[in-house]
C-alpha positions as CSV (number, residue, x, y, z in Angstrom):
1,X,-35.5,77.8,23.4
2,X,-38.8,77.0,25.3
3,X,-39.5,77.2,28.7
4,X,-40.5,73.8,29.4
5,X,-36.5,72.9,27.5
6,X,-34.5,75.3,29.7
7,X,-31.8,73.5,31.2
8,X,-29.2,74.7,33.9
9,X,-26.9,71.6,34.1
10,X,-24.0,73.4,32.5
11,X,-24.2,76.9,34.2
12,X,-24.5,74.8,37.3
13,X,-21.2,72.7,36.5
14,X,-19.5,76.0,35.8
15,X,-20.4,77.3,39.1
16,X,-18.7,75.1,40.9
17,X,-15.7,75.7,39.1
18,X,-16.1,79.0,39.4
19,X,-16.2,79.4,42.6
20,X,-13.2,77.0,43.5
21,X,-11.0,79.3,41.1
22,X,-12.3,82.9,41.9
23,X,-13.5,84.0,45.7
24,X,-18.0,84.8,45.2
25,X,-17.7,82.9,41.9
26,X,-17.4,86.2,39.4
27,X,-15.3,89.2,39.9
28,X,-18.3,91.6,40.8
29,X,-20.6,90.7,44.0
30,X,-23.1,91.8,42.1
31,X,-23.3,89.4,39.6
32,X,-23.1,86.6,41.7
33,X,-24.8,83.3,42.4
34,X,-26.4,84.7,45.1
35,X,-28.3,87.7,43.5
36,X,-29.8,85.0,41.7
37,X,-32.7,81.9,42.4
38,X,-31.2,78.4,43.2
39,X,-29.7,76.2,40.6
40,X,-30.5,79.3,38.2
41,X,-27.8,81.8,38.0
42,X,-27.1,81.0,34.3
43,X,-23.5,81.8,33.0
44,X,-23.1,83.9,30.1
45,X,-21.5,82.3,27.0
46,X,-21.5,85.4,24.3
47,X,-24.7,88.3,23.9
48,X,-25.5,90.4,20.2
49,X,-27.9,93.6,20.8
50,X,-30.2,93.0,23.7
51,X,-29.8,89.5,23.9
52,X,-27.6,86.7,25.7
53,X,-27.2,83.1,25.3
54,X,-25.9,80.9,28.3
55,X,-23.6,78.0,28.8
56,X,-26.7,75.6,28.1
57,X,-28.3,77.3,25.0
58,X,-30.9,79.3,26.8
59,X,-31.4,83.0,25.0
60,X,-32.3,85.6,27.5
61,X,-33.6,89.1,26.8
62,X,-31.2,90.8,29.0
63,X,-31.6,94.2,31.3
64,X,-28.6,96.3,33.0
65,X,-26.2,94.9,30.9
66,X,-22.6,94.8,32.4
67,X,-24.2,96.8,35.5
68,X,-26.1,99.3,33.2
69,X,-22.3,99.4,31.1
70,X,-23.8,98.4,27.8
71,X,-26.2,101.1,27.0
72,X,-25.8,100.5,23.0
73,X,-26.5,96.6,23.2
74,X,-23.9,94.0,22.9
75,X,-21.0,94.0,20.2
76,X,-22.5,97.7,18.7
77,X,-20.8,97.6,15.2
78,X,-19.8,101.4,15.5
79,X,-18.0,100.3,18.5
80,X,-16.1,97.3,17.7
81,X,-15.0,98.8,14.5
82,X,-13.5,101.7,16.1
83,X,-11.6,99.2,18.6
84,X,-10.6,96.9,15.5
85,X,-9.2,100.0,14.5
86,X,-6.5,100.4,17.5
87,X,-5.8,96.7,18.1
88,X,-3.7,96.1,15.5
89,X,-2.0,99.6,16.0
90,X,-0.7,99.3,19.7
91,X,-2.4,99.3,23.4
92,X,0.0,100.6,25.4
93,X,2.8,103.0,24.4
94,X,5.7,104.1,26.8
95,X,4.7,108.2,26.2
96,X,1.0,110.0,25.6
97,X,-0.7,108.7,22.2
98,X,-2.3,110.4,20.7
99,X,-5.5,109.3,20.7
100,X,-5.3,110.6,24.9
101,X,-5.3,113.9,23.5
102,X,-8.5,113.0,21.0
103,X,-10.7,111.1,23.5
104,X,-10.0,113.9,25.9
105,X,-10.8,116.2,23.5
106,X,-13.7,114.4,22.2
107,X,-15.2,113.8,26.2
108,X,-15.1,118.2,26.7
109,X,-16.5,118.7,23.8
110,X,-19.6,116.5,25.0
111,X,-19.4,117.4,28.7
112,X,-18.9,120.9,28.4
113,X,-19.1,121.9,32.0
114,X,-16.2,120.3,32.7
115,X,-12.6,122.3,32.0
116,X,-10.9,118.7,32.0
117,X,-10.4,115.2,32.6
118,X,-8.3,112.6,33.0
119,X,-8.7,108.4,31.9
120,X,-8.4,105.3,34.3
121,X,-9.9,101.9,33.8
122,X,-13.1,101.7,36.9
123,X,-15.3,104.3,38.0
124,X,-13.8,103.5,41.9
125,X,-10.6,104.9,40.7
126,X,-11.9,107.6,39.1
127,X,-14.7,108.4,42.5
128,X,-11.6,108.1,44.9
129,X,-9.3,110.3,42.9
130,X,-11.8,112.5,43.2
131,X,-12.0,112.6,46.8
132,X,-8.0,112.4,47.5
133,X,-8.2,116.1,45.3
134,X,-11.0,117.5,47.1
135,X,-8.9,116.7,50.5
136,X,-5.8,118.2,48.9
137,X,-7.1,121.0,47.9
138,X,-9.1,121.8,51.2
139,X,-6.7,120.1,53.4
140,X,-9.7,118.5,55.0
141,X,-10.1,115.1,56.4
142,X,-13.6,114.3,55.9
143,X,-15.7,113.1,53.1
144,X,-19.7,113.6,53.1
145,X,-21.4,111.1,51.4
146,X,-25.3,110.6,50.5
147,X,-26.6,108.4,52.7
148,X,-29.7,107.5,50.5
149,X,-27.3,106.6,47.9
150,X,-25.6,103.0,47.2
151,X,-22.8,102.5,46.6
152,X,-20.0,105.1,46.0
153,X,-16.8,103.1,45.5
154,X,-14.6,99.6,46.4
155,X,-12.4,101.7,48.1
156,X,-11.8,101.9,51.9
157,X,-13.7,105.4,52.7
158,X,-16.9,103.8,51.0
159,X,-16.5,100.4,52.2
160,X,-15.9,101.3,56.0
161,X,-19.6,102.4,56.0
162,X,-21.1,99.6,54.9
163,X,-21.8,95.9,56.4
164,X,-18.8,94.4,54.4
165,X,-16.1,96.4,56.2
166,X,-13.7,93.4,57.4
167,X,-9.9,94.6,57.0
168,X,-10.7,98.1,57.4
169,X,-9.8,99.7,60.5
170,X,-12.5,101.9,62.2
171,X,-10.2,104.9,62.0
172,X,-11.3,105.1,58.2
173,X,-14.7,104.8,58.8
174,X,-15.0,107.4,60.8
175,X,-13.4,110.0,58.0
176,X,-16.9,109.0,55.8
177,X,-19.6,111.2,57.2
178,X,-23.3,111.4,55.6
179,X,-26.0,113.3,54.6
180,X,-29.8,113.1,53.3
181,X,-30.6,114.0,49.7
182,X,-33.0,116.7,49.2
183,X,-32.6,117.9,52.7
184,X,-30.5,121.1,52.8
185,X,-31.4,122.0,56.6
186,X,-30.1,118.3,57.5
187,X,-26.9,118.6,55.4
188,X,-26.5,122.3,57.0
189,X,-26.9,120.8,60.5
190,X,-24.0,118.1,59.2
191,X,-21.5,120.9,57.7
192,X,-21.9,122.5,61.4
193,X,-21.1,119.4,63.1
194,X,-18.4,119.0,61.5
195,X,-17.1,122.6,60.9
196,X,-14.5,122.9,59.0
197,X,-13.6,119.4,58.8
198,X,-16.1,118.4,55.7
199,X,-13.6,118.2,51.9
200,X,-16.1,117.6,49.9
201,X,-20.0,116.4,48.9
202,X,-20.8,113.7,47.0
203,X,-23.9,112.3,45.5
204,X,-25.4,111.3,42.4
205,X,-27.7,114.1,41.0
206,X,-30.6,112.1,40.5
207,X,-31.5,108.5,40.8
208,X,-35.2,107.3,40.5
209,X,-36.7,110.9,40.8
210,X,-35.8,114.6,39.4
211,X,-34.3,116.4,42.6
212,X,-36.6,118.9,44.1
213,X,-37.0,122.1,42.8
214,X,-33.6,124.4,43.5
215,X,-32.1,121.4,45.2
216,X,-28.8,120.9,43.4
217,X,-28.0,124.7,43.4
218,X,-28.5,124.8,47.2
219,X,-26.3,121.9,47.6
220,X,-23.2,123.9,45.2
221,X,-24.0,126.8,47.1
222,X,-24.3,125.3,51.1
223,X,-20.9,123.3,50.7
224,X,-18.8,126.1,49.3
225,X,-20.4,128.6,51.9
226,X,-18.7,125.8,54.3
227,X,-15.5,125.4,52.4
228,X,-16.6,122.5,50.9
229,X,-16.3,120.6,47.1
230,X,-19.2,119.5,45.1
231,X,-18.9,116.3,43.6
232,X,-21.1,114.6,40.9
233,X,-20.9,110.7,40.9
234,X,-22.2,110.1,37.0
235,X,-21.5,106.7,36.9
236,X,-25.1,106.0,36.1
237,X,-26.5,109.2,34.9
238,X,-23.6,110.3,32.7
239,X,-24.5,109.3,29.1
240,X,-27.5,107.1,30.3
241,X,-29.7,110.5,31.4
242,X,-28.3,112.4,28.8
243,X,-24.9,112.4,26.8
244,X,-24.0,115.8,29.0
245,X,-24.9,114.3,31.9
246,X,-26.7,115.2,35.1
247,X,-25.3,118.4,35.5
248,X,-26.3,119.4,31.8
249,X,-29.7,118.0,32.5
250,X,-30.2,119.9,35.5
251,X,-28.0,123.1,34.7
252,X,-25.4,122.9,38.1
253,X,-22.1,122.9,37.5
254,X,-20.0,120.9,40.3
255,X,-16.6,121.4,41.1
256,X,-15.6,117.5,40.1
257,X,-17.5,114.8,38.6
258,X,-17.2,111.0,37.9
259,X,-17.9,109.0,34.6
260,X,-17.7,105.3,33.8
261,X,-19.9,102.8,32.7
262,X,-22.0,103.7,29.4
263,X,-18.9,105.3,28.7
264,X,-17.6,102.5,26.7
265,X,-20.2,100.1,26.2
266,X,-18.3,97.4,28.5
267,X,-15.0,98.5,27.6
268,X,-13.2,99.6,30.8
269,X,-13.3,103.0,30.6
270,X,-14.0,106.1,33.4
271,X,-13.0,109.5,33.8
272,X,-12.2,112.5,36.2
273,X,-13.8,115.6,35.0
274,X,-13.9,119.0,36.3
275,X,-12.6,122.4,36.9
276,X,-9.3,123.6,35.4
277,X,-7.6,124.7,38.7
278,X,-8.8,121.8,40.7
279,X,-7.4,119.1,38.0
280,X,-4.2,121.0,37.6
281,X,-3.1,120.1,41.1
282,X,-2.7,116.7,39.8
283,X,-0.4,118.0,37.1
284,X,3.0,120.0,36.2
285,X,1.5,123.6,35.8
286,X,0.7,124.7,39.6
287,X,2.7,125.8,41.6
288,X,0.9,124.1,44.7
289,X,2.0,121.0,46.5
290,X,1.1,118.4,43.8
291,X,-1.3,115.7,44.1
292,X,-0.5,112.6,42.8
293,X,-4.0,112.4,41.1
294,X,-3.9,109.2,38.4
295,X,-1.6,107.2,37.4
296,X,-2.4,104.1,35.5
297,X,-0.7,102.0,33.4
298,X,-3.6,101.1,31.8
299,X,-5.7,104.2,32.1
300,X,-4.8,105.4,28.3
301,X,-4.8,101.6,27.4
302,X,-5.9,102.7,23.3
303,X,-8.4,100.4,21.9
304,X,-11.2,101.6,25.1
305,X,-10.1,104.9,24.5
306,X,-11.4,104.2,20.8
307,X,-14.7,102.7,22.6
308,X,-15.5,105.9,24.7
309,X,-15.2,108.1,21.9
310,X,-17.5,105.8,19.4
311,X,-19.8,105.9,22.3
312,X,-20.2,109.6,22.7
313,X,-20.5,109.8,18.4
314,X,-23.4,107.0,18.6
315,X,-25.0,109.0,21.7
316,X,-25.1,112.2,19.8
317,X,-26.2,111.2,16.3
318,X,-28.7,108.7,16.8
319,X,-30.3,110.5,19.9
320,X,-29.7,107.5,22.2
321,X,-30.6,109.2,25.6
322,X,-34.2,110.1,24.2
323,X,-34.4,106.2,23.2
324,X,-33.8,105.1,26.0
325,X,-36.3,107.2,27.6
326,X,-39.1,105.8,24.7
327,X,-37.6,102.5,25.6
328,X,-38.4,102.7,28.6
329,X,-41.6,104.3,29.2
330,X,-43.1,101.6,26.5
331,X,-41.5,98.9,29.2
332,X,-42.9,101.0,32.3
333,X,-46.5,101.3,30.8
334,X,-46.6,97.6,29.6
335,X,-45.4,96.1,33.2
336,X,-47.7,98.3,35.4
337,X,-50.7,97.2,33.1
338,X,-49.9,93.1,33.2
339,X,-49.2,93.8,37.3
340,X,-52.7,95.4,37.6
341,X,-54.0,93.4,35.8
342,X,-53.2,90.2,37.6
343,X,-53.7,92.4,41.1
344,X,-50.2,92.9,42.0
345,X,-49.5,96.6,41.0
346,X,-49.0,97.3,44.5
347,X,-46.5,94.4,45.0
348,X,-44.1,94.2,42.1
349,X,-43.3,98.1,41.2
350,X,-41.4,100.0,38.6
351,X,-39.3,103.2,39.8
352,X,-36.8,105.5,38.0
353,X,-36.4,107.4,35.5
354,X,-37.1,105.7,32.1
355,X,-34.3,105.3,30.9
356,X,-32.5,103.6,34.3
357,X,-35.6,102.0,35.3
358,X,-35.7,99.2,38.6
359,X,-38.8,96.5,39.9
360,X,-39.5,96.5,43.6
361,X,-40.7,93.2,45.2
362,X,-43.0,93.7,48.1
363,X,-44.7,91.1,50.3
364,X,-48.4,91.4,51.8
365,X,-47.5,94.3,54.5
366,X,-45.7,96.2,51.4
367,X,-42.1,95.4,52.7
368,X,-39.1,94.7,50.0
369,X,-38.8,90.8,50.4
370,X,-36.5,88.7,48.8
371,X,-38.2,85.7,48.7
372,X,-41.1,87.4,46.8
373,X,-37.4,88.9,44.3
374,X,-36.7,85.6,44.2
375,X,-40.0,84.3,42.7
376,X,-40.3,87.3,40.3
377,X,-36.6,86.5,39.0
378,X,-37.1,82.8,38.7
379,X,-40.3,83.4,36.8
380,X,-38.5,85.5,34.4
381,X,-35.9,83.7,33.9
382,X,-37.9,80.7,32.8
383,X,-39.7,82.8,30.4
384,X,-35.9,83.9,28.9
385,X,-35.5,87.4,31.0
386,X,-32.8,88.2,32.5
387,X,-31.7,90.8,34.8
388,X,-31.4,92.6,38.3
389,X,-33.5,95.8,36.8
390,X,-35.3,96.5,34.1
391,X,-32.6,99.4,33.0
392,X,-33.1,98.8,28.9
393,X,-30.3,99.0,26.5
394,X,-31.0,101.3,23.0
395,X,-30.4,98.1,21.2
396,X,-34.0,96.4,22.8
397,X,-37.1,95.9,19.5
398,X,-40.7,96.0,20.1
399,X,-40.6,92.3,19.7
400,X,-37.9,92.1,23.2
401,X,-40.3,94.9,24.6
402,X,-43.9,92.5,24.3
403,X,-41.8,89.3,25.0
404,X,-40.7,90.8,28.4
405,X,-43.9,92.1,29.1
406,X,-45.9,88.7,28.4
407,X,-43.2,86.7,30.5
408,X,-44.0,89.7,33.5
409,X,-47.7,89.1,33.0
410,X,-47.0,85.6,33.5
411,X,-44.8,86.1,36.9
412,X,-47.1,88.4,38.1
413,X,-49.8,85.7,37.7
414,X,-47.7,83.4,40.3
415,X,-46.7,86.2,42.2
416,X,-50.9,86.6,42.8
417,X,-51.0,82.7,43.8
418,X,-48.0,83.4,46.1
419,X,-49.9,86.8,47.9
420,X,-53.0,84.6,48.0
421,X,-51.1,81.9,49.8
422,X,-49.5,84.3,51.9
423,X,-46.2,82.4,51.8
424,X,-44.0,82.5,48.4
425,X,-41.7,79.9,49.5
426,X,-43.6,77.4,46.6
427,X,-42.5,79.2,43.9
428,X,-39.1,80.1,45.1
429,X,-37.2,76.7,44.0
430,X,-35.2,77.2,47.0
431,X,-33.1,79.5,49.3
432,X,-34.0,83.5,49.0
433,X,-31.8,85.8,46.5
434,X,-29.5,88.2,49.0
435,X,-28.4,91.6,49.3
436,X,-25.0,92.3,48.4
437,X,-23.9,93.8,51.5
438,X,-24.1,92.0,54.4
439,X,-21.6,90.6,56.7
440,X,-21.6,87.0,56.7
441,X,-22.2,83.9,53.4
C-alpha cells in the first residue's frame, strides 16, 4: 500500500475498544498507544517473515518483533511444523512428558555452561525464581541490580525501583540495591555497604557494547569473594548474541542465568539455567531446606516446548546469530549514510551490537527527545516501518533492508527541516510518544 493511501481509521476504532476492555489498551506497556505517534499506533492483524499487515491493510516492515521474541520472522515453517506436531498430541498432561525431558535435554546441550534448567512461560518468572534461590541459598535479603540496565522483571523487587511502584510497599524497595556496570571499585564500595547482606548480582552481560576488558570475570570473582551469586539475565542476549549465549560469547560462567524471548519465536517459553547444586535446592535430591523454585501449570505446556527446541535446531544449522549480525551491520551502515547525508548523523543514532541494534532521537543540544522519537516514528510508519528499534529479525531480504533505509533517508530529510526550524512539533501530528515508566497517564 502507498503512503499517500495509508489509512488508520480501523486501528483507531480498535483502540478504543481496546482500551475499554483491557487497562493501557494491550497486555505489554510497551506496545502501547502511547509508545506510538497520535492516531498512528496501528493494530496488528497477522505478520509472515519480516513483515506485518494491520487492521486497515497497511504492510509494514517490522523490527523487534514481539519485543525482540521473534528472531526467525513470523510463522518460521520449521517452527510451526514442530508445534503442529504436539497440538494434536496433548498440551498439558497430569505427570512429566516427555518432551520436558527432550527440550531440557536439547537446551544443555546448546547452553553448555549450564548443569540445568527448568521451563516456565515469561522471562519474569524465570528472573525472579532466580533471585528467590540466590536468597535461599545465601540466606541474604538483598538483591543488586544494574542500575544502567532496564528493566529486570514485573515483579515487586524490580518494580519498587522504578517510577511505576504504586501497590508496592517501600519495605520491598528497599531490599533492591544497585550497582554501575563496568565499574568494579563502585560495585566493591556497594558489597561493603551492604556487607553481608547482598544474595546475589544481576545484570545482563552486554547490551549495546562488549564489556570491558576482564570485566565479567571481576564481577564472578568480586561477588563470590562477598558471598554473593552471579546472575546472567539472557533475556535479550541468549540466542540473539549467540545460540550459547552471553556467557559462551564472553567465556564466564555465572552461577544462574535467565532465558526467554528468542527462545521460541513468540511462543511463551523461558528458562532457569545454572549450576547443579544451586538448582537442586528447588528439587527432591538435597538434603537442604527446599525451595519451592517453579511450579507452573503451564511451564511444560508441550506445543512451546516443541517451539524452543525447533528454535535452538534452526539457530544451529542455519548460523542465525552470524545473520543477524550481517543483517544488521548492512542496516547500521545504510542508516548512518542516509542520516549524514541529510546532516542528521548526530541527531538520529544507531547503537548496539548488530544483531540487537536501537535508534537514538536527539534534539539540537544532543538530548534524547521524544518529540524529535515521535517525528522519526511517524515518518516511518508512513513509509511502511515499523518498530521501537531497529533489532532485525533473520527472516529480513535485501529488498526489506533498502526499503527501510530509503523510508529513513526520507525521515531524516524531515527530521533536517524540523533541526532547522528548531521546533519539531510540525511534523509530530500531535502529542509526544512517552516513556514507559513514569508515574502518572
Amino acid at each position: 500500500m502507498s503512503t499517500s493511501a495509508r489509512s488508520f481509521e480501523r486501528s483507531g476504532d480498535l483502540n478504543s475498544r481496546l482500551h475499554a476492555a483491557i487497562p493501557g489498551g494491550a497486555h505489554t506497556y510497551a506496545k502501547g498507544e502511547d509508545q506510538y505517534p497520535a492516531g498512528m499506533a496501528p493494530v496488528i492483524s497477522h505478520g509472515l517473515g519480516a513483515h506485518v499487515w494491520d487492521a486497515d491493510g497497511n504492510e509494514y516492515v517490522e523490527y523487534g518483533s514481539g519485543l525482540r521474541a521473534v528472531s526467525l520472522g513470523h510463522a518460521h515453517p520449521r517452527v510451526v511444523e514442530a508445534v503442529q506436531r504436539e497440538l494434536g498430541r496433548g498440551t498439558n498432561f497430569v505427570r512429566p512428558s516427555m518432551i520436558e525431558l527432550e527440550a531440557a535435554e536439547r537446551f544443555l546441550s546448546t547452553v553448555r555452561t549450564a548443569e540445568m534448567v527448568k521451563f516456565a512461560k515469561s522471562g519474569s518468572d524465570v528472573t525472579t525464581a532466580a533471585v528467590k534461590l540466590a536468597r535461599a541459598v545465601t540466606g541474604r535479603p538483598l538483591v543488586a541490580i544494574c542500575g544502567d540496565q532496564p528493566f529486570f522483571s514485573t515483579d515487586d523487587w524490580f518494580i519498587a525501583t522504578t517510577a511505576m511502584s504504586a501497590g508496592i510497599p517501600e519495605a520491598v524497595a528497599e531490599l533492591t540495591v544497585r550497582f554501575p556496570y563496568g565499574d568494579l571499585a563502585a560495585t566493591e564500595q556497594m558489597l561493603r555497604e551492604h556487607d553481608g547482606r547482598v544474595s546475589c548480582l544481576i545484570l545482563e552481560a552486554a547490551t549495546q557494547h562488549d564489556p570491558p576488558e576482564g570485566y565479567l570475570a571481576g564481577l564472578r570473582d568480586l561477588a563470590h569473594r562477598y558471598g554473593a551469586l552471579l546472575i546472567f539475565d539472557e533475556m535479550i542476549t541468549g540466542f540473539r548474541f549467540s545460540e550459547k549465549g552471553a556467557q559462551g560469547i564472553y567465556g564466564v560462567t555465572p552461577d544462574l542465568s535467565t532465558f526467554g524471548k528468542a527462545l521460541g519465536n513468540g511462543f511463551a517459553v523461558s528458562a532457569l539455567a545454572g549450576r547443579r547444586e544451586l538448582m537442586e535446592r528447588g528439587g527432591l535430591h538435597d538434603s537442604r531446606e527446599r525451595v519451592f523454585l517453579l511450579s507452573t501449570t503451564h511451564g511444560a505446556e508441550t506445543h512451546s516446548l516443541a517451539a524452543s527446541m525447533a528454535v535452538l535446531d534452526v539457530y544451529e544449522q542455519e548460523g542465525i546469530a552470524q545473520r543477524l549480525h550481517e543483517i544488521g551491520d548492512r542496516l547500521a551502515a545504510g542508516v548512518r549514510e542516509v542520516a549524514a547525508s541529510a546532516g542528521v548523523a548526530d541527531h538520529v543514532v544507531v547503537r548496539g551490537r548488530a544483531s540487537n541494534l536501537v535508534f537514538a532521537t536527539l534534539d539540537e543540544e544532543l538530548q534524547p527527545s521524544q518529540p524529535y522519537r515521535t517525528l522519526f516514528l511517524r515518518e516511518l510508519i508512513l513509509g511502511g516501518v515499523i518498530g521501537p528499534s531497529f533489532v532485525v529479525s533473520a527472516a529480513l531480504t535485501d529488498e526489506d533492508i533498502g526499503r527501510t533505509v530509503d523510508t529513513v533517508a526520507g525521515a531524516c530529510a524531515v527530521y533536517r527541516k524540523a533541526l532547522d526550524a528548531g521546533d519539531p512539533s510540525g511534523w509530530t501530528g500531535g502529542r509526544p510518544v512517552k516513556p514507559v515508566f513514569r508515574r502518572f497517564a
